[in-house]
Backbone as numpy.savetxt, mean C-alpha at the origin, in Angstrom:
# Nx Ny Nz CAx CAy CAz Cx Cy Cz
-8.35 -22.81 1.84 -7.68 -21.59 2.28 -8.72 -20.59 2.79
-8.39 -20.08 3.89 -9.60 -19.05 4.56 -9.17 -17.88 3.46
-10.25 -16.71 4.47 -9.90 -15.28 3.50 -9.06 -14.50 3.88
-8.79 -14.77 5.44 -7.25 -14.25 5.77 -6.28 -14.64 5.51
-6.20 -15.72 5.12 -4.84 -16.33 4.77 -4.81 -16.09 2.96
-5.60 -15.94 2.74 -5.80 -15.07 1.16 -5.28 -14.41 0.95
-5.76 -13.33 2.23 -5.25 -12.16 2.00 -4.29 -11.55 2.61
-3.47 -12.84 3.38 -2.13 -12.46 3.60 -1.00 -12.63 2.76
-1.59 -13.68 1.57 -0.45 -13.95 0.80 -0.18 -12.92 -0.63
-1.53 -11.82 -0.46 -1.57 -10.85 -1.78 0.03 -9.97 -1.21
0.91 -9.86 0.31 1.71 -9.46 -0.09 2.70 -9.11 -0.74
2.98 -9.87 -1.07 4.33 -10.06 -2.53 4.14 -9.07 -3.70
3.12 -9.59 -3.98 2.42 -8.63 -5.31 2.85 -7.18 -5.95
2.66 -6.41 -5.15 3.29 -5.43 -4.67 4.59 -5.00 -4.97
5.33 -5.98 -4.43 6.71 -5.85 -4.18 7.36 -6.07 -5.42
7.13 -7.23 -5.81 7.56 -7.81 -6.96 7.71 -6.58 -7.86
6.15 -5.81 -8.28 6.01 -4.43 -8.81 7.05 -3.69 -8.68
7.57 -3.57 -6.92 8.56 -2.61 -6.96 10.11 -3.03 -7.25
10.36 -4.12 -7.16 11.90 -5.14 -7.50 11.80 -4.71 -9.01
11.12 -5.13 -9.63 11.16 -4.77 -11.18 11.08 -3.67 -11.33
10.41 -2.69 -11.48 10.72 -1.56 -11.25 12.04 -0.70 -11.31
12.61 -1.33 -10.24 13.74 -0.76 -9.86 15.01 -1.10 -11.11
14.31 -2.06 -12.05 15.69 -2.10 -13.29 15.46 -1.48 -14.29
14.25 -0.87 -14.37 14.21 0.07 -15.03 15.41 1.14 -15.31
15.72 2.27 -16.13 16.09 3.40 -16.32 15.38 4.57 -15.08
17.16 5.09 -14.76 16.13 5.73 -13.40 15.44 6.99 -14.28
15.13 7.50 -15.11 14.63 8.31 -15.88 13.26 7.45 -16.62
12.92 6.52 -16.78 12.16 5.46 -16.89 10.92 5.15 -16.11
11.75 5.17 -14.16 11.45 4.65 -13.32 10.08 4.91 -12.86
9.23 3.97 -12.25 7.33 4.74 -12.10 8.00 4.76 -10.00
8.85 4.46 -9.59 8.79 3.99 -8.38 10.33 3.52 -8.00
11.21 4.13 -6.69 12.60 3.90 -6.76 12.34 2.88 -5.65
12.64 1.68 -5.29 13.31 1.01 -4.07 13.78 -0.08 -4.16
15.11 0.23 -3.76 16.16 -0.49 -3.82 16.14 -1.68 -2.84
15.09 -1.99 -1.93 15.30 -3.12 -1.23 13.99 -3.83 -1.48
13.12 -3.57 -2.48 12.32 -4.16 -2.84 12.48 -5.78 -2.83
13.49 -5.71 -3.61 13.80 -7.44 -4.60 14.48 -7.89 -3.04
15.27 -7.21 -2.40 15.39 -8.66 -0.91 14.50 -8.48 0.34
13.31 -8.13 -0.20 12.69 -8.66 0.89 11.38 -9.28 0.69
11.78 -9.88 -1.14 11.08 -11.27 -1.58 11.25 -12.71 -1.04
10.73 -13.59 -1.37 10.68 -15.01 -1.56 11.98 -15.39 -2.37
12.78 -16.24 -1.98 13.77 -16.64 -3.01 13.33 -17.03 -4.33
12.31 -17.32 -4.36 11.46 -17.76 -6.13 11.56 -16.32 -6.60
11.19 -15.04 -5.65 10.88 -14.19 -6.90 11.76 -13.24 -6.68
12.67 -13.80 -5.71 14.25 -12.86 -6.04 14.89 -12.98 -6.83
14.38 -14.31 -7.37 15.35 -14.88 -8.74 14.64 -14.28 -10.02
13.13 -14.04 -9.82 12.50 -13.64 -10.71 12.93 -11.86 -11.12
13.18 -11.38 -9.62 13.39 -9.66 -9.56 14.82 -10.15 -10.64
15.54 -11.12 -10.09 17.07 -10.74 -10.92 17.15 -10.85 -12.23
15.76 -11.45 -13.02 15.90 -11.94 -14.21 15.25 -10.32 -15.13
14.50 -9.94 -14.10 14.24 -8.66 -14.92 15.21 -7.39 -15.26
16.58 -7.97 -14.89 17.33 -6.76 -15.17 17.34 -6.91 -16.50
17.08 -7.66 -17.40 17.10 -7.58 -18.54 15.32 -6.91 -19.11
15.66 -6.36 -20.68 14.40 -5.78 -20.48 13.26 -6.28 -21.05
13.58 -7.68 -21.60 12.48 -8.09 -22.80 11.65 -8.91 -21.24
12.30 -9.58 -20.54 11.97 -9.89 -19.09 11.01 -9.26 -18.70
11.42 -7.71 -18.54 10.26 -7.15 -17.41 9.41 -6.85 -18.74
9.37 -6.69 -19.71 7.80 -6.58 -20.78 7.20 -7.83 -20.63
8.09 -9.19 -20.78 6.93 -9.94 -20.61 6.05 -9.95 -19.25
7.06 -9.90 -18.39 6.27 -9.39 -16.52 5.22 -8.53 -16.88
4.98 -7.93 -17.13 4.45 -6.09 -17.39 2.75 -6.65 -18.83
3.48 -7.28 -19.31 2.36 -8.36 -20.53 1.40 -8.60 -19.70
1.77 -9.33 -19.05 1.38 -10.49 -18.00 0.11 -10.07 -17.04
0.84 -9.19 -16.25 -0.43 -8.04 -15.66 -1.33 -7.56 -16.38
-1.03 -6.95 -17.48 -1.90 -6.05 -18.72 -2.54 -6.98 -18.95
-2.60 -8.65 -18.99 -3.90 -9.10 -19.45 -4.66 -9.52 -18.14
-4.19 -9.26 -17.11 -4.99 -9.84 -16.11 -6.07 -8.96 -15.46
-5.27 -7.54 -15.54 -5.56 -6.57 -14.88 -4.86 -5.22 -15.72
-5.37 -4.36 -16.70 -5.19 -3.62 -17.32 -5.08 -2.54 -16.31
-3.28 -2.14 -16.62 -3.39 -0.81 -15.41 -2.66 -0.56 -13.96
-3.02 -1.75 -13.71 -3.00 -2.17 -12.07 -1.21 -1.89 -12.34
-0.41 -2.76 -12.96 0.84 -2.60 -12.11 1.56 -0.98 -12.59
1.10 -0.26 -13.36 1.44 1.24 -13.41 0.47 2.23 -12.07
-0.36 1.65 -11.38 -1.25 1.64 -10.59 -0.29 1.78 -9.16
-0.20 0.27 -9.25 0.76 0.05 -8.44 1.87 0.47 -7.41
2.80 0.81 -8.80 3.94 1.67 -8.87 3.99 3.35 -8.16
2.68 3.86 -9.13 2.93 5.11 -9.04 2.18 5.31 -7.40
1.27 4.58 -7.06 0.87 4.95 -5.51 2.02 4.58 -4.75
2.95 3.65 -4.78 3.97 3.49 -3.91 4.65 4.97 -3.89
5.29 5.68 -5.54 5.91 6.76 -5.03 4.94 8.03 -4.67
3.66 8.14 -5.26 2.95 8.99 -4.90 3.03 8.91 -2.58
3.24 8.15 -2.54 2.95 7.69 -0.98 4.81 8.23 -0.35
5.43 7.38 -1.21 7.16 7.79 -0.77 7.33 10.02 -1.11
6.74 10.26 -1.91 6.71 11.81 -1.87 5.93 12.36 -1.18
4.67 12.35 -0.77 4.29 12.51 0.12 4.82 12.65 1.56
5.44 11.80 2.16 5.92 11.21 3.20 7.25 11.75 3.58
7.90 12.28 2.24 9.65 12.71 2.90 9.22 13.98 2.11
7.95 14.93 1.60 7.61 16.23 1.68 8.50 16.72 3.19
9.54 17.98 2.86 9.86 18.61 3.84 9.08 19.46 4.84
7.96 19.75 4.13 6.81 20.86 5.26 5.97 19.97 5.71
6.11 18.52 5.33 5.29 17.64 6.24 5.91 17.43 7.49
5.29 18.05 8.85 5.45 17.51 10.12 5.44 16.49 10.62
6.69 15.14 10.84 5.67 14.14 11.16 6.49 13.39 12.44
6.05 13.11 13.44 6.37 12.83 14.58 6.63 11.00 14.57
5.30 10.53 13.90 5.84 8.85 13.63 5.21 8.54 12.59
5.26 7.61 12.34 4.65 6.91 10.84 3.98 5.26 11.50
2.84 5.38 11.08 2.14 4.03 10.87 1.89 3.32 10.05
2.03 2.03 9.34 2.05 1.54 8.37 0.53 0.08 8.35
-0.79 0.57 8.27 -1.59 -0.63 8.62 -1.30 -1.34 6.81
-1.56 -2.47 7.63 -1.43 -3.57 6.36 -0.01 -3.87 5.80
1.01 -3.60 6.46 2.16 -3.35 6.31 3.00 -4.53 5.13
2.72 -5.53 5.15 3.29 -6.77 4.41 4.46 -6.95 4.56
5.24 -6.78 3.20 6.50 -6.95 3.17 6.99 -5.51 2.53
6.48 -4.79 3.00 6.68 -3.21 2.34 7.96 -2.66 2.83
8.94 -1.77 2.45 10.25 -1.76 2.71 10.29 -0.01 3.24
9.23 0.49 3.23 9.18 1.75 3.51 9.91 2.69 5.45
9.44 1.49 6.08 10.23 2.08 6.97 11.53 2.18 7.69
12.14 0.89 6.57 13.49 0.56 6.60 13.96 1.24 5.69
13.37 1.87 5.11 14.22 2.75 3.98 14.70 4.14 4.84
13.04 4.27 5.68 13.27 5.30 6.59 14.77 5.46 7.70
14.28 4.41 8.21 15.57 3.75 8.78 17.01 4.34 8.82
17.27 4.20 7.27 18.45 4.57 6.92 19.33 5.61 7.29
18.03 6.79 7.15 18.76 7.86 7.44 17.46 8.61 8.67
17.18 7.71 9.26 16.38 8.82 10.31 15.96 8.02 11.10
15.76 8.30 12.49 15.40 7.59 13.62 13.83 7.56 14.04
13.31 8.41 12.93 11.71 8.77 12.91 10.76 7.54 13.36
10.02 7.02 14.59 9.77 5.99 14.87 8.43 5.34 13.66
8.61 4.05 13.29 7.73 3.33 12.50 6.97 2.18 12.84
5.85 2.29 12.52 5.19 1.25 13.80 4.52 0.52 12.20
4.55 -0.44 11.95 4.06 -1.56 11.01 2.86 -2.69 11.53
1.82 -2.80 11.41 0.66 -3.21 11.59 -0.02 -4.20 10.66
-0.03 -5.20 11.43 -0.57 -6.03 10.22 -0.74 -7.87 10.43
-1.28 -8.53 9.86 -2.02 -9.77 11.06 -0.40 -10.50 11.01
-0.98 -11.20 12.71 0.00 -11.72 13.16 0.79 -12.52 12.15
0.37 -13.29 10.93 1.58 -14.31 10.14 2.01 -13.21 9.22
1.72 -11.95 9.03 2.32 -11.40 8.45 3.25 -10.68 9.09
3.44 -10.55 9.98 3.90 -9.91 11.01 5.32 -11.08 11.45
5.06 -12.33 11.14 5.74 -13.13 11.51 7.24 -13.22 10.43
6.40 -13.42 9.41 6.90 -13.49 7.92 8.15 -11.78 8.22
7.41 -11.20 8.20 8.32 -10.04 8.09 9.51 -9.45 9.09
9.64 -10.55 10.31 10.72 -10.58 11.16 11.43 -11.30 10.91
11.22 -12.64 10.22 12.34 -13.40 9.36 12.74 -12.72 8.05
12.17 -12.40 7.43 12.75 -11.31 6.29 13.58 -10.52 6.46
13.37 -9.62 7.63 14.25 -8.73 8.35 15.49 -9.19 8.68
15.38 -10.29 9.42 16.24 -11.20 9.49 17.32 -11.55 8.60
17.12 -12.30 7.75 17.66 -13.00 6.32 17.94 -11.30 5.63
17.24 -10.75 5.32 17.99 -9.39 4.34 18.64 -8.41 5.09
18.57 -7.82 6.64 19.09 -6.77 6.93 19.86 -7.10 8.21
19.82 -8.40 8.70 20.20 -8.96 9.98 19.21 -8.55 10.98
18.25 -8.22 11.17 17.41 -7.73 11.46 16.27 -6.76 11.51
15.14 -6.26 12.61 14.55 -5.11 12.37 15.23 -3.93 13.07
15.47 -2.64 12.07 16.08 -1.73 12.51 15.35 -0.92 14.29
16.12 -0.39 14.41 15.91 -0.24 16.31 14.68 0.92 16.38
14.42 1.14 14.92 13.08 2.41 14.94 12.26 2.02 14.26
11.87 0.64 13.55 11.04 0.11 13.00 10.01 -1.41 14.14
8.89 -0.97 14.61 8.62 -1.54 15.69 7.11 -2.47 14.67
7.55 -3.55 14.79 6.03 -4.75 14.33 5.06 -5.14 15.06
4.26 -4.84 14.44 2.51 -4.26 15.62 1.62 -5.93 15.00
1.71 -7.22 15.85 0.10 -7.87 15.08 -0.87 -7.30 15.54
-1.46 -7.02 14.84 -3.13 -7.37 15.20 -4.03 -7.39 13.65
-5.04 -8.25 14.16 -6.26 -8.19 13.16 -7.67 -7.04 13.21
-7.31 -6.43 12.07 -7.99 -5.04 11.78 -9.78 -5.84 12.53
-10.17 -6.86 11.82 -11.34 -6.97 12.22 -11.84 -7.39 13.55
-10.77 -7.22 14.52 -11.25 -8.05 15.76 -10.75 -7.16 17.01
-9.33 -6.67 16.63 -8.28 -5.95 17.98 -8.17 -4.29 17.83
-7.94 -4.15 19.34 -8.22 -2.53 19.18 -7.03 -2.05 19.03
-7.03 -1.17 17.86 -5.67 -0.99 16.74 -4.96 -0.33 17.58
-5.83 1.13 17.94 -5.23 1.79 19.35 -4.39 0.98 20.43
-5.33 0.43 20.75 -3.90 0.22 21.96 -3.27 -0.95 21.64
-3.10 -1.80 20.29 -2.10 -2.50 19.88 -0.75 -1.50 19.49
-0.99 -0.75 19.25 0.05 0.68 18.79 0.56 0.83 20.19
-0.18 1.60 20.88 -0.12 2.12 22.08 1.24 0.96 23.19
0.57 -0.58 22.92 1.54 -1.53 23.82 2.66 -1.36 22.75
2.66 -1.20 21.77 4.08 -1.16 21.27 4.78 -0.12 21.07
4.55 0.98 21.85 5.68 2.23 22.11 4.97 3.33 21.69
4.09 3.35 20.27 3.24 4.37 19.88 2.75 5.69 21.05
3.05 6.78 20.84 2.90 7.70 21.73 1.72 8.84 20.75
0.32 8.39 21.36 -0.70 8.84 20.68 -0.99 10.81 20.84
-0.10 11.36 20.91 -0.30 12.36 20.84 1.14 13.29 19.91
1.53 12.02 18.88 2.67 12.41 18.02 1.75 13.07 16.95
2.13 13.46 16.17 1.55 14.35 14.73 2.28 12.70 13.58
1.14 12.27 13.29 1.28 10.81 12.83 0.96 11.32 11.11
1.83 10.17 10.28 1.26 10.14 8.97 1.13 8.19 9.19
-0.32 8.52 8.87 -0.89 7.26 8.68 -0.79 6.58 7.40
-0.49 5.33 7.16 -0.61 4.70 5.46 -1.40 3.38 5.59
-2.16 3.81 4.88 -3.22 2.56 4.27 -2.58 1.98 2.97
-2.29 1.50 2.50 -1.81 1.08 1.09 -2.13 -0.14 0.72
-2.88 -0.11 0.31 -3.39 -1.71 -0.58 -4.37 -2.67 0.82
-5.18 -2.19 1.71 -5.69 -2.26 2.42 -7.07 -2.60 2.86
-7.88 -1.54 2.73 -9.24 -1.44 2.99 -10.18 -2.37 2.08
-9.48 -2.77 0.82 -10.70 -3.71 0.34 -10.87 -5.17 0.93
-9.29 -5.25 1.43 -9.48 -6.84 2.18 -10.18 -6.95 3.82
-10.37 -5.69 4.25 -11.64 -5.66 5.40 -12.98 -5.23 5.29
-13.64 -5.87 6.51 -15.08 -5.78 5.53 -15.52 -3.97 5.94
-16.61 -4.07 5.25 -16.78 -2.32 5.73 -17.05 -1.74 7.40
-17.51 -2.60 8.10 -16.90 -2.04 9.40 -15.76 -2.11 9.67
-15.66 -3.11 9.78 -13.72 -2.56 9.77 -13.10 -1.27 9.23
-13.87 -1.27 8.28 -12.80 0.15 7.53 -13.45 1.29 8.61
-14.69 1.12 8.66 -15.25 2.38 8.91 -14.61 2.64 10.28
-14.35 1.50 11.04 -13.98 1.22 12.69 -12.17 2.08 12.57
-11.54 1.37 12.07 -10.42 1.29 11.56 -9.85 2.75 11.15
-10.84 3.62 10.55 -10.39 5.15 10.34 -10.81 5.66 11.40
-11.99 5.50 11.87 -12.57 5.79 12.65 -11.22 6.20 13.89
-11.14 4.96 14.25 -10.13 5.49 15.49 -8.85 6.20 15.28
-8.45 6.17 14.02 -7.25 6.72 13.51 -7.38 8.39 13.73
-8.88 9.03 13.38 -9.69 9.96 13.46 -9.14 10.53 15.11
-9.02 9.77 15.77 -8.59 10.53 16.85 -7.21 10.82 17.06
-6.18 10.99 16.15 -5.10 11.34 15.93 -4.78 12.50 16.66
-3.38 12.75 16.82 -3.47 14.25 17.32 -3.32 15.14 16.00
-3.44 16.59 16.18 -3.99 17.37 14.83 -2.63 17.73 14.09
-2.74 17.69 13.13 -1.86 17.55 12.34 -1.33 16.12 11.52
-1.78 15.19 11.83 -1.68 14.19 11.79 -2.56 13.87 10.19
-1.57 12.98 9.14 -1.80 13.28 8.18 -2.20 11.42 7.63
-3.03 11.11 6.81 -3.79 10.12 6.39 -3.53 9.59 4.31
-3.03 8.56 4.22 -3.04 8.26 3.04 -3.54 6.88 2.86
-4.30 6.85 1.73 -5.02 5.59 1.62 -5.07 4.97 0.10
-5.61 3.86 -0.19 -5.40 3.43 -1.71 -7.27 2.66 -1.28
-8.03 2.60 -2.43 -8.79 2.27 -2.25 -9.88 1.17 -3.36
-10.42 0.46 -3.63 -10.63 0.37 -4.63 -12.82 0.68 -5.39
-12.91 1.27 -6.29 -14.08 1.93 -6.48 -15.65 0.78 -6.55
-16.23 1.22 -5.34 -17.53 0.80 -5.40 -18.09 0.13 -6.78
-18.20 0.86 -7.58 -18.72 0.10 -8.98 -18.52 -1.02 -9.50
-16.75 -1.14 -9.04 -15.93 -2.19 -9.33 -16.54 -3.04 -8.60
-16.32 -3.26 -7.23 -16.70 -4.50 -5.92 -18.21 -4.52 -6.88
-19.27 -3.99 -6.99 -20.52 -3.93 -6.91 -20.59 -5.19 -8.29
-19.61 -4.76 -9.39 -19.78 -5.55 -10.74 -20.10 -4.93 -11.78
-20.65 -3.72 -11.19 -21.36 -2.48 -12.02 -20.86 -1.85 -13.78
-19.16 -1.61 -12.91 -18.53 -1.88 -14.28 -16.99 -2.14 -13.99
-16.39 -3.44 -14.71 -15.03 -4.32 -14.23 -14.19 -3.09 -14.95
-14.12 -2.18 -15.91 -12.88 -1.31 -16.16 -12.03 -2.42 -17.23
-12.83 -3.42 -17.53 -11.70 -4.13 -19.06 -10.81 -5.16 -17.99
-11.07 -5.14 -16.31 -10.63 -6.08 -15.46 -11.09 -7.18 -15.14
-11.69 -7.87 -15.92 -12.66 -9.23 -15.82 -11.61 -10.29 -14.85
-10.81 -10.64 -15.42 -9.94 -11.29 -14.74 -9.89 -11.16 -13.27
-9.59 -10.26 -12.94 -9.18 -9.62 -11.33 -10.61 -9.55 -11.06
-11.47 -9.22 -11.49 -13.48 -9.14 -10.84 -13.31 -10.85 -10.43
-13.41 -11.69 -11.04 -13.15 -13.10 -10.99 -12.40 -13.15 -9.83
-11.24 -13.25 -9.87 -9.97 -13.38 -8.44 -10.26 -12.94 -7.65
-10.90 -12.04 -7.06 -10.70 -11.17 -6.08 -12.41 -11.02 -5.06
-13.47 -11.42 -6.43 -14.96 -11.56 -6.15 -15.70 -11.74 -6.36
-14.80 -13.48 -6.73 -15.26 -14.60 -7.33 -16.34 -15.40 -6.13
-16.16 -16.67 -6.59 -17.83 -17.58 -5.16 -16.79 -17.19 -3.88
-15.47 -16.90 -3.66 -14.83 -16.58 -2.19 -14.48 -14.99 -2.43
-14.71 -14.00 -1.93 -14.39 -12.98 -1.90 -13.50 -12.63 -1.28
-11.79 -11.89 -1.70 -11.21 -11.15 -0.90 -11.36 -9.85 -0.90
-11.66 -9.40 -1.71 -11.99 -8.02 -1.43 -13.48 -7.57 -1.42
-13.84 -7.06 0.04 -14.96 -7.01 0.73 -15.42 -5.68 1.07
-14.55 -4.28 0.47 -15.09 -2.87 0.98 -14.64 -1.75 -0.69
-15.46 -1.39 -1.03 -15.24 -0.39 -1.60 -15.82 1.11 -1.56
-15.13 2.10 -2.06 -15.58 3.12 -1.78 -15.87 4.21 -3.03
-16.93 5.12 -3.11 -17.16 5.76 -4.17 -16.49 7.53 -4.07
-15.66 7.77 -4.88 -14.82 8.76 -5.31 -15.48 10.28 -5.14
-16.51 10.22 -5.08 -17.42 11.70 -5.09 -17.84 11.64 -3.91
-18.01 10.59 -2.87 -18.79 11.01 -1.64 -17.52 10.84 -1.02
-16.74 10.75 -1.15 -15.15 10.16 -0.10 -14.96 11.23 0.74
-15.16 12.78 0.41 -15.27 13.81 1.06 -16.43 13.87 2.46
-17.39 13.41 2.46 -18.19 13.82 3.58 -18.28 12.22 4.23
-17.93 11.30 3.41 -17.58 10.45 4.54 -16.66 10.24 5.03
-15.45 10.63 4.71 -14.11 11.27 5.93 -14.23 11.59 6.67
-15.17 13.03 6.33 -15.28 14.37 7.61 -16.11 13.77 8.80
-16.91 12.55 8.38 -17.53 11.81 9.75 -16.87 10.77 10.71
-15.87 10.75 9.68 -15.09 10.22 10.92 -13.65 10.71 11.14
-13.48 12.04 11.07 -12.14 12.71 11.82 -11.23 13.39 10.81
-11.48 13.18 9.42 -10.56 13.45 8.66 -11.01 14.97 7.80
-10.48 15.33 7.10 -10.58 16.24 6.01 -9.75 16.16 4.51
-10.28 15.45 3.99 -10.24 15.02 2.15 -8.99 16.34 1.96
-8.12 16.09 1.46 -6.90 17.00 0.81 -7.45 16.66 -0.85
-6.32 15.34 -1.41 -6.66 15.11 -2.77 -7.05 14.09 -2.60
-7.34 13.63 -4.20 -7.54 12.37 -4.65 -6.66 11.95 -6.03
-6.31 11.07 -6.03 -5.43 10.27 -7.16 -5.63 9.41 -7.66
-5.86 9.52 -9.05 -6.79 8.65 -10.14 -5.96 8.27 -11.43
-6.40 7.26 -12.09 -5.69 7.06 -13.22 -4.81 8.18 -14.15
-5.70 9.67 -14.43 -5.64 10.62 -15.27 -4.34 11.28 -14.51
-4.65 11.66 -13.08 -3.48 11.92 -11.88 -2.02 11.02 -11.79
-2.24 10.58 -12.63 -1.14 9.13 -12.21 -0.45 9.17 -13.68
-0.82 9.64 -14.50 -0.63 9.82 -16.13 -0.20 11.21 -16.54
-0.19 11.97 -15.34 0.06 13.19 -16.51 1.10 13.38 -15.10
1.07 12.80 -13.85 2.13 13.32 -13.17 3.59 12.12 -13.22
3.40 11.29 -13.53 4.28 10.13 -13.00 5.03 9.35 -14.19
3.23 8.83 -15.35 3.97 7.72 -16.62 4.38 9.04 -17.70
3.83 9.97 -17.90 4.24 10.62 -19.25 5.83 11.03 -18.86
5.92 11.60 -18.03 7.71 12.37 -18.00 8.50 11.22 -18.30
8.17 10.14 -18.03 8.85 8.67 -18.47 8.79 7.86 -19.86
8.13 8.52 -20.69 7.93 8.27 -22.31 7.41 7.06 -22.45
6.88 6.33 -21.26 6.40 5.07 -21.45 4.65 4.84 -21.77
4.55 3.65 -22.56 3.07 4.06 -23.07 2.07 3.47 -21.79
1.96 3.79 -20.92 1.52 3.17 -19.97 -0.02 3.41 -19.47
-0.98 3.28 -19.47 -2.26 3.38 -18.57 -2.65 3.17 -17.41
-2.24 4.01 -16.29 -2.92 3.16 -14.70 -4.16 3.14 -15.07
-4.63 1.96 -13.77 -5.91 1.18 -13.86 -7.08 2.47 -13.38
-8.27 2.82 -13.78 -9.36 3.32 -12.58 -9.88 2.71 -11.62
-9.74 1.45 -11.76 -10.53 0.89 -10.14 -9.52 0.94 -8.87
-8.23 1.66 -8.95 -7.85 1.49 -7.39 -7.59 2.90 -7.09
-7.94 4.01 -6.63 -7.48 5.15 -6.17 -6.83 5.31 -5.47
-6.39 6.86 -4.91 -5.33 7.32 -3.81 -6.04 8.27 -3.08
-5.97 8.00 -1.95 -6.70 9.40 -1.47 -5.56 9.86 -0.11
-5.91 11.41 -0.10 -5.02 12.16 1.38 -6.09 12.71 1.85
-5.23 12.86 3.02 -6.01 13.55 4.41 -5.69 13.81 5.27
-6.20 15.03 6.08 -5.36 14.98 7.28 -6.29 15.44 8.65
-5.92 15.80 9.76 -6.85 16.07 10.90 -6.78 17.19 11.22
């Protein structure tokens, strides 16, 4: 298996997170979406259906906690940290870009109730995968949700956007989500880089995972996932350190708003939910805008 095809199949992952999720108690809930679970794999639609029960999703929820302590409260809460963000009413936003898009349900949710154009980005078999999905769960892709291939490390993102309707002088909210570690660091740097030329106002969200971690420096009680992820084949190939994230933005177009960290993710998201939960520290959130 190459490393793209690696790291095309970490889509699901994600999702699964959010299908389960969703049987939660909506007072419970780390993350709401309701089309999560159909726009799985039939294996883990059956799996989303088995978690309506609740001893189900603890053992799901077990399961992660020993692999990766954190990660799927991690998970969760950047999906809605990203969904509030995004339907903020004083946020201006002309279109939405989605790089790394997978099987993410975010702009069909958009969809629903707004014609707000959504441009989804992301390598061609994923890109493929997610027009038959569309397909099979919604009868298709909605008429404002537009599927962009290209490969971050090779094609110019710009005008892959650009041939597909993208009108580069919209006031854009950009989403990175679960992204930047599976390209190598030019890429990332390339990759914001051009995003950097946004028109102003144009607003930036990203998930990232911490230098120390990639480096080995210190796994965070994540041995498991250090192993999987950057083991003798590496998929995750870029990390970034939390204190300099500020002046290396500003060099390439952006300006650092917040950052969102385990402690951020715990006192805004798992406590109001009475659940004993810990997000992980090795994957952050960061905003920004131009």
């Amino acid at each position: 298996m190459t490393r793209r095809s690696a790291a095309a199949q970490t889509a699901v992952g994600p999702m699964v997170v959010a299908a389960v999720e969703h049987h939660e108690p909506p007072e419970r809930r780390l993350v709401d979406d309701d089309l999560a679970a159909s726009f799985l794999p039939a294996h883990l639609r059956a799996l989303a259906a088995l978690a309506r029960t609740e001893a189900v999703r603890r053992a799901l929820m077990a399961g992660s906690e020993r692999q990766g302590p954190g990660l799927w409260p991690s998970i969760a809460c950047r999906k809605r940290l990203i969904d509030e963000r995004l339907s903020d009413p004083l946020n201006e936003t002309d279109a939405v870009v989605v790089l790394g898009a997978g099987l993410d349900s975010r702009g069909c949710r958009i969809a629903r109730h707004s014609d707000l154009p959504v441009f989804e980005v992301d390598l061609p078999v994923n890109v493929a995968r997610k027009a038959d999905v569309l397909r099979r769960a919604l009868g298709g892709t909605p008429a404002s949700v537009h599927l962009v291939p290209a490969d971050f490390e090779r094609d110019d993102l710009m005008g892959a956007l650009r041939s597909a309707g993208y009108d580069d002088t919209a006031r854009t909210f950009f989403i990175a989500e679960g992204l930047l570690q599976y390209l190598t660091p030019d890429a990332v740097t390339a990759t914001l880089s051009q995003l950097g030329g946004a028109a102003t106002g144009s607003r930036l969200v990203f998930t990232y995972i911490r230098q120390d971690f990639l480096d080995g420096t210190d796994t965070y009680g994540a041995d498991a996932v250090y192993r999987r992820f950057r083991g003798r084949r590496p998929v995750w190939l870029s990390g970034l350190v939390p204190e300099r994230l500020g002046e290396w933005l500003a060099e390439l177009g952006w300006r650092l708003d917040e950052q969102a960290g385990p402690s951020y993710f715990r006192d805004l998201y798992i406590r109001p939910t009475g659940r004993a939960l810990t997000a992980s520290p090795i994957e952050w959130t960061a905003l920004a805008h131009r």
